[in-house]
C-alpha positions as a Markdown table, in Angstrom:
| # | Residue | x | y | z |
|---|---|---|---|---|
| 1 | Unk | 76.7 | 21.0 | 141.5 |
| 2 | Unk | 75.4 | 24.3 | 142.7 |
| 3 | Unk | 78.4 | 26.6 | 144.6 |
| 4 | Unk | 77.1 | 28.9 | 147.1 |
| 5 | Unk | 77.1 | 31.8 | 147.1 |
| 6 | Unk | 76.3 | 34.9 | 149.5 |
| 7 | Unk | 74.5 | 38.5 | 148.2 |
| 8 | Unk | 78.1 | 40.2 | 147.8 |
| 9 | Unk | 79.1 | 37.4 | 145.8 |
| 10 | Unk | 76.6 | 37.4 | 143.8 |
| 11 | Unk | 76.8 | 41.3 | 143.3 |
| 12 | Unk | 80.7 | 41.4 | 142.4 |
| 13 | Unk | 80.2 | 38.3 | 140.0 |
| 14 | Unk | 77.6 | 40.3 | 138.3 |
| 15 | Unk | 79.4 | 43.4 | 138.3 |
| 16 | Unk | 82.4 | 42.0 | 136.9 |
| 17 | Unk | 80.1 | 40.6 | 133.8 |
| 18 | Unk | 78.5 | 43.6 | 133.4 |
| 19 | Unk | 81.8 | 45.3 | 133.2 |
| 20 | Unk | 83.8 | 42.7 | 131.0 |
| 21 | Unk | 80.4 | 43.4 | 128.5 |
| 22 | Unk | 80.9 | 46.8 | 128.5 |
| 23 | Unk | 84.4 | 47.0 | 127.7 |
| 24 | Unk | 83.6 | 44.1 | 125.1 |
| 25 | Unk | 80.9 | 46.3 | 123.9 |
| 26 | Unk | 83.4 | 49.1 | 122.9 |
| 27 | Unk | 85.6 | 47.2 | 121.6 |
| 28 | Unk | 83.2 | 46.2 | 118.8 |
| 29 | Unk | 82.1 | 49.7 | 118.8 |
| 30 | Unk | 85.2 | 51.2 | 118.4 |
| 31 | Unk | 86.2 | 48.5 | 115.7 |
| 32 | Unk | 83.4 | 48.6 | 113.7 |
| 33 | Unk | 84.6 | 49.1 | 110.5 |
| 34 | Unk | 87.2 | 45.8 | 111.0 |
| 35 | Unk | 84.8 | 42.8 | 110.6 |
| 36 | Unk | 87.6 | 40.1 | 111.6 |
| 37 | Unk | 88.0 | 41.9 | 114.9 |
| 38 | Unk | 84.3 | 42.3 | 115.4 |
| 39 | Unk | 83.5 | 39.3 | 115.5 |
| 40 | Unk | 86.1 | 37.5 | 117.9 |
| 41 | Unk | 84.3 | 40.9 | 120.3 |
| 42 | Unk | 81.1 | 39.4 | 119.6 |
| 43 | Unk | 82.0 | 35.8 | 120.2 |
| 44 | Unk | 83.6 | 37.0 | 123.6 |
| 45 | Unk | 80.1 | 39.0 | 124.2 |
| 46 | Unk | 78.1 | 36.4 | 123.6 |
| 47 | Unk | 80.1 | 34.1 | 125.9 |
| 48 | Unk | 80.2 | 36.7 | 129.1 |
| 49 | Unk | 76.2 | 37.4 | 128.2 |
| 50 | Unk | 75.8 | 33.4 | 128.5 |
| 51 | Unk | 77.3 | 33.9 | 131.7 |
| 52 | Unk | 75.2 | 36.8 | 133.5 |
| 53 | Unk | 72.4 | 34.6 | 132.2 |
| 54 | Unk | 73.4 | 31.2 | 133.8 |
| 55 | Unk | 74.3 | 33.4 | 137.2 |
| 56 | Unk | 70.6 | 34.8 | 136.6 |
| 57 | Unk | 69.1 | 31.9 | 136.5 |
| 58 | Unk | 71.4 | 30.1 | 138.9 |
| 59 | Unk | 71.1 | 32.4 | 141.9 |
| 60 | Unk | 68.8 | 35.3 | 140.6 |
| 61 | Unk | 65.4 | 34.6 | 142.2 |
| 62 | Unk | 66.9 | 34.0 | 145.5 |
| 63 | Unk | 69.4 | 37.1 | 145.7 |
| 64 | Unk | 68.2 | 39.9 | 143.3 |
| 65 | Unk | 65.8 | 40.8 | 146.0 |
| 66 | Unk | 68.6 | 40.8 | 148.4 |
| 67 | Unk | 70.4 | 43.5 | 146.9 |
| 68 | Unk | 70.8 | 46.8 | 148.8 |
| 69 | Unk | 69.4 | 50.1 | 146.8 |
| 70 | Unk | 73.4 | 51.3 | 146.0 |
| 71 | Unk | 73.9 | 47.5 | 144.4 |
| 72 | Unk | 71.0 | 47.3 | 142.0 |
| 73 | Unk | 71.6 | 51.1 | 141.6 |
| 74 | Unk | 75.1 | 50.5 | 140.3 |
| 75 | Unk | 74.2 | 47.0 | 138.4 |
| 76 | Unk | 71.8 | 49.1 | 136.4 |
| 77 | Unk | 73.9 | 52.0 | 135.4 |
| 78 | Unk | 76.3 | 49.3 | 133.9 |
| 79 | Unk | 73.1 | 47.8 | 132.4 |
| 80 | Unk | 72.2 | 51.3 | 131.0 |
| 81 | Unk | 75.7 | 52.2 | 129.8 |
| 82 | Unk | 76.0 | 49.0 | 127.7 |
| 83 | Unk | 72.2 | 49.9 | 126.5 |
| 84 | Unk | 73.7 | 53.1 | 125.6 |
| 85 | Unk | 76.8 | 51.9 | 123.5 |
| 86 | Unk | 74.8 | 49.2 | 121.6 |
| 87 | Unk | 72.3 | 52.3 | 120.4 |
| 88 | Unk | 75.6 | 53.6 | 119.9 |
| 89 | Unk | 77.1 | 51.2 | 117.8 |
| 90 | Unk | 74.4 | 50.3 | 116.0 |
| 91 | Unk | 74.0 | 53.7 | 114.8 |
| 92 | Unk | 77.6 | 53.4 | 113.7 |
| 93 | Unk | 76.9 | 50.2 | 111.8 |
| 94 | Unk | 74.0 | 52.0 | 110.1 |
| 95 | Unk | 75.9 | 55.2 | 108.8 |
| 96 | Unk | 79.4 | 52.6 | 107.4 |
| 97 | Unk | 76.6 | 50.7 | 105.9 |
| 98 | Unk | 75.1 | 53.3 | 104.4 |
| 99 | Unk | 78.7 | 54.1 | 103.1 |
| 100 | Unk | 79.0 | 50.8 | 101.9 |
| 101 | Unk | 76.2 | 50.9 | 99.9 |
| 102 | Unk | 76.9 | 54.6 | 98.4 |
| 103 | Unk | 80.2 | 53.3 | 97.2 |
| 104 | Unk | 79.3 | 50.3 | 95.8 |
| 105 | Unk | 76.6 | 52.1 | 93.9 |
| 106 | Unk | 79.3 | 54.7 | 92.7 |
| 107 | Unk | 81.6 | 52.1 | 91.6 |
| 108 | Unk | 79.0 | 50.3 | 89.7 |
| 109 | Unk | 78.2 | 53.6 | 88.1 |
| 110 | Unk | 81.3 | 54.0 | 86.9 |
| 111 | Unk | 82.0 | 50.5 | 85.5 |
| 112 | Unk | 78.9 | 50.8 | 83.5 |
| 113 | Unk | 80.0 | 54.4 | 82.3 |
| 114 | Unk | 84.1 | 53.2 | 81.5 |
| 115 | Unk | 82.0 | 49.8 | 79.6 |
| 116 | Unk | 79.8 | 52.4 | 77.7 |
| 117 | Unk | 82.8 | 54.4 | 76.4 |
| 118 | Unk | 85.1 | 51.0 | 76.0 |
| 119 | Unk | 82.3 | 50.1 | 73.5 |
| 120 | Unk | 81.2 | 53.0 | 72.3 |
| 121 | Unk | 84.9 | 54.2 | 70.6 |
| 122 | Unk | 86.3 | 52.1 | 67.5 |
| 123 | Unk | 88.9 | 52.8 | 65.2 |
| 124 | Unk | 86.7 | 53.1 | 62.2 |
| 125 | Unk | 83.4 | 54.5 | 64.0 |
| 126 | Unk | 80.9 | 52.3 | 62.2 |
| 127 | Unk | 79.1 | 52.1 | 65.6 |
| 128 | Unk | 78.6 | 55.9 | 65.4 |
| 129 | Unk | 76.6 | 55.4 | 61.9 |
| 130 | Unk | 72.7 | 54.2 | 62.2 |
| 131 | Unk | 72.1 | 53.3 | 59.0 |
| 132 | Unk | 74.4 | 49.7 | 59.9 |
């Protein structure tokens, strides 16, 4: 059963997603580097994002038009701040992963090269003669 509701309802519902998925949206941006914290933020996201979708689809068609220049104005700005922070924090992800993958490199490196030596050094140094 549909509830009704009136353009100003409609707009402060909205608004009050949009702002929950912005402070959501920092959250994960500002946790990046935690993966266990990330993803209850993302969970949350994608529940509040659900959300602005059902009330889209739900009572978009008939009130969107009905929205007065400062509403949509102000809807969009959220809309183009959380834009903003996902560029944002996808960036982020980009540069740990990049980390991530220099370590791991480094660290294999230098298993290979303390293997190398660990084999390379015996007591009696037959490895060091060719001829055997």
């Amino acid at each position: 059963m549909k509830v009704k509701m009136d353009v100003n309802q409609y707009y402060e519902k909205k608004l009050s997603l949009l702002k929950e998925c912005v402070l959501l949206s920092d959250e994960i941006r500002s946790n990046i580097d935690e993966i266990s914290v990330v993803n209850g933020y993302l969970d949350q996201r994608a529940s509040v994002i659900h959300n602005l979708q059902i009330l889209k689809e739900s009572y978009g068609k008939v009130l969107e038009p009905q929205l007065s220049d400062t509403q949509r104005n102000t809807l969009d700005q959220r809309v183009s701040l959380l834009l903003s922070l996902d560029r944002d924090t996808a960036k982020k992800l980009k540069i740990s992963q990049d980390e991530l993958k220099s370590n791991m490199k480094t660290n294999t490196q230098t298993h290979k090269l303390i293997n190398y030596t660990a084999n390379f050094n015996s007591p009696n140094g037959h490895r060091m003669n060719i001829k055997k």
